[in-house]
N, C-alpha and C positions, 0 to 999 in steps of 0.2 A: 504494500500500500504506500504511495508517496503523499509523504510530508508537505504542504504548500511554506513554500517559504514565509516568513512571519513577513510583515509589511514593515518598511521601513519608516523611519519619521526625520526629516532633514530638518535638523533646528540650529541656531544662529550660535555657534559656539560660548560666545559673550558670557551672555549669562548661564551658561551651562556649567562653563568652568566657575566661574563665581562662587553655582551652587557645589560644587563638588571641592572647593578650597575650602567652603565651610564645614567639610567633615561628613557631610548628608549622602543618603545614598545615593545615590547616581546611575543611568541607567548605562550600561557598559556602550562604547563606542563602537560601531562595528565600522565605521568609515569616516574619515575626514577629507574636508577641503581647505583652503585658505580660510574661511569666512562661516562653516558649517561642521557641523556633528549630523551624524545619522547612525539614528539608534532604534531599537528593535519597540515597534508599536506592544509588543509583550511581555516587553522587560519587566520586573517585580517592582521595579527602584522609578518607573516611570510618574508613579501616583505624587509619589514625595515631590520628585520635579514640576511637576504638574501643580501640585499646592502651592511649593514656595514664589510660583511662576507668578500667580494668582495672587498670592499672597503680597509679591511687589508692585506688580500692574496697579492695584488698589487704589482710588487718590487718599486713603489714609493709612498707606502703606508706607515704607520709606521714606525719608526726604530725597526729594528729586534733585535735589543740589550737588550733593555728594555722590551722585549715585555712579555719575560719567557715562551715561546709555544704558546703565543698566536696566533703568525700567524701560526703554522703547525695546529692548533685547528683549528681556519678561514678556510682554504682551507679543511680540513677533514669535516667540517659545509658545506661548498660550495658544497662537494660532495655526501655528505647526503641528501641534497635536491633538489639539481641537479639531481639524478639519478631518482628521484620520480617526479618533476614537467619537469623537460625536459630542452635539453642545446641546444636549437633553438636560441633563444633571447641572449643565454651569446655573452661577448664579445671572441675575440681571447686570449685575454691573458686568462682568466676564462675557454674557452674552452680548452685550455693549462692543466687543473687540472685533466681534465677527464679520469677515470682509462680504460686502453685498453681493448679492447675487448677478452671476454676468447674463446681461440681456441677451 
């Protein structure tokens, strides 16, 4: 019986690494570019990414000052795997990120 390959998720490395300097689990790299991480839409560690992503997007998350992109990185993360796991469950403000629909 074959396996389908897990789907990838190409996220903006920025704030990837950010999350993973912070000690958080992280969802394992299976490819890079210059500018990108792509990491496995099935990974265990994706959830945690997924929150902290959310969690800086927030306008009473961080301050934006200090942040140097990391929150325009956060929300560009939020919508990399948003598009691939689905924006049912996000909240209103998260569902706020979602890029509109192409006519």
């Amino acid at each position: 019986m074959n396996n389908p390959k897990p789907k990838l998720i190409r996220i903006p490395w920025k704030f990837a690494l950010d999350h993973s300097e912070r000690d958080l689990d992280t969802p394992e790299v299976v490819r890079s570019t210059k500018s990108h991480w792509f990491i496995r839409a099935d990974d265990p560690a994706l959830p945690e990414l997924l929150n902290d992503a959310e969690f800086y997007a927030d306008p009473y998350g961080p301050d934006a000052e200090w942040l140097g992109g990391l929150k325009a990185s956060a929300r560009a993360t939020i919508r990399a795997i948003r598009d691939v796991i689905g924006w049912d469950d996000a909240s209103d403000t998260v569902k706020r990120l979602r890029k509109p629909a192409k006519a």
